[in-house]
N, C-alpha and C positions, 0 to 999 in steps of 0.2 A: 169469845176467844178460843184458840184453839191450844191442843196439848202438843208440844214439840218435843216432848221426852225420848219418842220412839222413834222420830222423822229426820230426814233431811242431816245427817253427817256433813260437814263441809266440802265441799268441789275439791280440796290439794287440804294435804295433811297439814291441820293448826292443832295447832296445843288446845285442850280444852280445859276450862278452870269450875270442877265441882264445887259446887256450896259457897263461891267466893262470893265476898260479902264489898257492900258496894263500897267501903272504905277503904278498900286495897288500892282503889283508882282515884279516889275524889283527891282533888286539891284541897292543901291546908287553909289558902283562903278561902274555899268553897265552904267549910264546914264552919270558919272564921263569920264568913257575911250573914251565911243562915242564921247561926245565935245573936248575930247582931240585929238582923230583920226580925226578930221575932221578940226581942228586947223594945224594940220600936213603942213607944207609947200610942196605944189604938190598935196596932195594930192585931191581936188577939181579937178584938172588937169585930174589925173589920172583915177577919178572916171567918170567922164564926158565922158572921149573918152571910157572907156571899154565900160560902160553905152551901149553904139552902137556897139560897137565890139564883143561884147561877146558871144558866138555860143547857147543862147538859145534854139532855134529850135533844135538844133541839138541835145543839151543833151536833149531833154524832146522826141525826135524820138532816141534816143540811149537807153534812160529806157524802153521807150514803146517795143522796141522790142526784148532786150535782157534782162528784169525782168518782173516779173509778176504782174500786176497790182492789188492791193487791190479792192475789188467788193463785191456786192452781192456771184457771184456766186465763186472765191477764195479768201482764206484766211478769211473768211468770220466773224472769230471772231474779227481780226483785222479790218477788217470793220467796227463793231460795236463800238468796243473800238474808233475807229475813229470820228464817227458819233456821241460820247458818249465826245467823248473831245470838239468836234466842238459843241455839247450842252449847254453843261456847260458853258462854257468858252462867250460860244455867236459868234462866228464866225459863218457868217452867210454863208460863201461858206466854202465848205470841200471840200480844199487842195486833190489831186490825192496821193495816196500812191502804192510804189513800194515795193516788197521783191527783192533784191536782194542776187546772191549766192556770197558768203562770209562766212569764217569760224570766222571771227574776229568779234564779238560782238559789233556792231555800228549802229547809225543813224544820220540822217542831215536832213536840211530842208535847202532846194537852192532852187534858183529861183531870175529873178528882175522882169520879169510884174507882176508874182503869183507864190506861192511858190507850191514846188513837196515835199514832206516828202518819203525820202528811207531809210530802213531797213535792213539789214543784216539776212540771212537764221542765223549765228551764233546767233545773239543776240532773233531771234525769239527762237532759239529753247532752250539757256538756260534761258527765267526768266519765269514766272508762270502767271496767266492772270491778278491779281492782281500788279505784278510788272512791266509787259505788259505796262497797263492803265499808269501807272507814264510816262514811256518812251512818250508813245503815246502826255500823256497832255504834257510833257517838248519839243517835235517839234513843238505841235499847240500852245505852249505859244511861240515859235522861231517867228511863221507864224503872230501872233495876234501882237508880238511887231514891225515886218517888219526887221527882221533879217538875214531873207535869200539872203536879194541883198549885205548883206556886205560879207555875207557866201564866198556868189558865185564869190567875186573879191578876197576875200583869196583862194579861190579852183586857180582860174587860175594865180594870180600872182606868189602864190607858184611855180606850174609849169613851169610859164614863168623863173622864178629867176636861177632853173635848166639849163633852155635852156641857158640861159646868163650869164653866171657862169663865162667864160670864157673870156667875154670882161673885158677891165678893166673899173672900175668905172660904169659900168653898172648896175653893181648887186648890188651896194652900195644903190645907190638909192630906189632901190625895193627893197631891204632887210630892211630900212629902214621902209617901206609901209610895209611889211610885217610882222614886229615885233609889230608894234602898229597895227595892226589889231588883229593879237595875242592874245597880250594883252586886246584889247577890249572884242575878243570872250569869252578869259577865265572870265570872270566877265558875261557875258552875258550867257554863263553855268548857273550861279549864281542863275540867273533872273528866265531861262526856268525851274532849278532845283524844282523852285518854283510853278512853273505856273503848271508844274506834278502834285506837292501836293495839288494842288485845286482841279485840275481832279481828281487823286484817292482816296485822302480824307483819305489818310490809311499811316500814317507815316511809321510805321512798313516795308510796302511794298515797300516804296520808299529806307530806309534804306539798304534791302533787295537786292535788285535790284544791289543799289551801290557796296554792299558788293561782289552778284556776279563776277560781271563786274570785280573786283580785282582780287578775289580769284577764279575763275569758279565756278561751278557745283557741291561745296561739303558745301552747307549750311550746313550739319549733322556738320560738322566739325569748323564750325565757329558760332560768337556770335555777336550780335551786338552793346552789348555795348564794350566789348575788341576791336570791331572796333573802336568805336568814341574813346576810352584809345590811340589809334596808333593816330589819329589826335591830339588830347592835349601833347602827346608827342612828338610830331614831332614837334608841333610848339616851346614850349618850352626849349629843347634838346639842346646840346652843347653849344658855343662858337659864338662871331661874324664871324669867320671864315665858320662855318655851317651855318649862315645867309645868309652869299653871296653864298655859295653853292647853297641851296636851291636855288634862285633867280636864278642861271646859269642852273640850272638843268628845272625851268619852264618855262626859256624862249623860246625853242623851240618848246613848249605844245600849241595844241589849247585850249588843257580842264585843267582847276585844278584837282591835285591830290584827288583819290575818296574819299578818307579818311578825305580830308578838306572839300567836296563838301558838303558828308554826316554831318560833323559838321557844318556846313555853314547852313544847310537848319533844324537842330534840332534846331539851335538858333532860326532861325528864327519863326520856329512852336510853341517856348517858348513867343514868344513876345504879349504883348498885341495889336500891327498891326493887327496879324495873327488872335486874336480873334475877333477884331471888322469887322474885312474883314470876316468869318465866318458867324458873326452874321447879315451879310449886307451891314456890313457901309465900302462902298468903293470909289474911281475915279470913273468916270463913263467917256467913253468915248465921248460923246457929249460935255464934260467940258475941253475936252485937247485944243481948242482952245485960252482957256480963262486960260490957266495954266502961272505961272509967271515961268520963269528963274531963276527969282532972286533966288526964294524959291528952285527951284531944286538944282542950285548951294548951298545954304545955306544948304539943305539937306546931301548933298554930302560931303559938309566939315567936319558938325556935325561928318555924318561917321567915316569918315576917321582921326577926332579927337579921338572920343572913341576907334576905333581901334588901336591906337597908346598907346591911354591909359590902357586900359584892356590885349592887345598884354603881351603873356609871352614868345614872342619870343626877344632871346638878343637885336638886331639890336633895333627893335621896342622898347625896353625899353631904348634903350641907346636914340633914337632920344627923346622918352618923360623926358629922363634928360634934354636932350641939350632943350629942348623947356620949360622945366621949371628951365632952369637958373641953373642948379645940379653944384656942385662948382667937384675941382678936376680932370678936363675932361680927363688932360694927363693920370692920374690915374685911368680913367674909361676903359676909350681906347687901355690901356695897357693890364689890369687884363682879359677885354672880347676876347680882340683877342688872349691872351696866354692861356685862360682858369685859370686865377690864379687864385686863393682865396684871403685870406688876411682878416684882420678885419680892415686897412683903408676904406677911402671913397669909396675906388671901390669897395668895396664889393664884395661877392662872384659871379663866373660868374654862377654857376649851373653844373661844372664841366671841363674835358676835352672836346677837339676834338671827332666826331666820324663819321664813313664812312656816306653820305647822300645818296649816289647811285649813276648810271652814266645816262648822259644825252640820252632822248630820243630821236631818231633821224630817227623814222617810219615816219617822217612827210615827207619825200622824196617818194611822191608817184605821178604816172601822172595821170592829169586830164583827166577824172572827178572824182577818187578817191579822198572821202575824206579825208583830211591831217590830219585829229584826229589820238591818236595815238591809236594802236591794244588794244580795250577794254576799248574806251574812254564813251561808251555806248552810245550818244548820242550830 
């Protein structure tokens, strides 16, 4: 790795953030799933003995030889952008970057001693350098939170789960591992989505980006705000029945849908967090040793209170009845799972039934393929 202390100032003036510490950016659920993945019975076990098993060597002599290495002298804009995230950001070693060929629009950051950030020929060649730099800052905020060694036990237990598919009760277990890793990842999306929009500093780009990754290469064609309309309507659309869809449909995903990501990370840009963290006022990472639990947990609940609360997805409204004592439950429960109306207590649900789409299941891919799925971006 090399030292980016001295090098590479960004192309146009960004704010840079000293010492900031990587909980200035993560998501409340991001730091929510980790204690709950790590609560996981076994899981301690599991992590321990891969910890030493795991063919690092190997995959970091399998990029070297068969991708091309990010440098001075190739790829050389993505150098920069690199050199320009590890700036900002303050990471003081820059992470080695691969291009590899791949028509599928992706990236990851693996690794357990030090993380490798790899890219995808697809995703270099459709976004713009502008929407580049987000990509770039969303792997060095993966690298800066220490992301990649959980990465890299999903990359390979995915694969292992494959191999053992066949035993019985073998795969229960590591499917088990595997689901809550999942789950952690898709919230730590979240986090890195964030950690982008510090590097690039360009909402617009970041939105951009997403929107590719969906739709490909016909921005002329698309809008950005009718994109975030496709998130506010997805969440709040149908019936409870479309609720557990949806849930069945993301449970196979490393990444959340782009469309939530993209909403996910304008909220976030609206908050006054996002300005005080602008303006300076951040974590710093010398102070994480001195950080309470208490408070993160407290953090985390808050969340996932107001999420409950504001949530205009059914399910989520129905749990913030049940948690506020809503009388008529049989009648709640009825009206959202048939889609009824009614002008009793159950009120109206927001409609029928309607198609949610079918379950993604690209995540079958062998290691060291990332198990994101085709056009997960990152």
């Amino acid at each position: 790795m090399t030292d980016a202390g001295d090098k590479s100032v960004p192309s146009r003036q960004r704010r840079r953030f000293p010492g900031i510490s990587s909980r200035a950016y993560e998501h409340p659920a991001d730091r929510s799933a980790l204690v709950a993945l790590r609560r996981l019975s076994g899981f301690d076990t599991v992590f321990k003995a891969l910890s030493g098993l795991l063919p690092e060597r190997s995959l970091r002599l399998l990029f070297l030889s068969d991708s091309v290495r990010v440098s001075d002298a190739q790829f050389t804009h993505l150098n920069d952008m690199l050199r320009d995230a590890c700036y900002i950001l303050d990471l003081r070693k820059v992470p080695p970057m691969y291009v590899t060929q791949d028509p599928r629009p992706n990236a990851m950051c693996i690794g357990l001693d030090e993380p490798i950030i790899v890219v995808t020929t697809g995703l270099v060649e459709l976004l713009d350098e502008e929407e580049m730099r987000a990509v770039v800052g969303h792997e060095v905020g993966h690298a800066l939170s220490g992301h990649s060694v959980y990465r890299t036990i999903l990359l390979f237990l995915t694969n292992l789960a494959l191999k053992v598919a066949w035993i019985p009760l073998g795969n229960v277990a590591i499917m088990a591992i595997v689901t809550a890793l999942r789950e952690w990842f898709r919230k730590s999306e979240l986090s890195a989505d964030r950690a982008g929009l510090l590097v690039g500093q360009d909402l617009r780009a970041s939105m951009r980006g997403l929107m590719k990754i969906a739709g490909g290469n016909h921005l002329h064609e698309m809008n950005v705000d009718a994109f975030l309309a496709q998130a506010d309507e997805y969440e709040k659309s149908g019936d409870l029945r479309d609720s557990v869809l949806k849930i069945l449909n993301v449970l196979p995903r490393t990444h959340p849908f782009t469309t939530v990501r993209a909403a996910e990370l304008k909220k976030w840009s609206e908050t006054r967090d996002f300005q005080r963290l602008m303006d300076g006022h951040y974590p710093k990472r010398d102070e994480d040793k001195d950080t309470s639990v208490t408070d993160s947990f407290r953090e985390s609940a808050t969340h996932y209170a107001d999420t409950v609360r504001t949530s205009k997805d059914p399910l989520m409204k129905l749990v913030g009845d049940i948690a506020g004592g809503a009388g008529d439950l049989g009648g709640k429960l009825r009206d959202r799972f048939t889609g009824g109306g009614g002008s009793g207590s159950g009120g109206p649900s927001g409609g029928g039934s309607r198609p949610s789409g079918t379950t993604d299941g690209s995540d079958q891919q062998r290691w060291p393929k990332d198990p994101g799925e085709p056009g997960s971006g990152s």
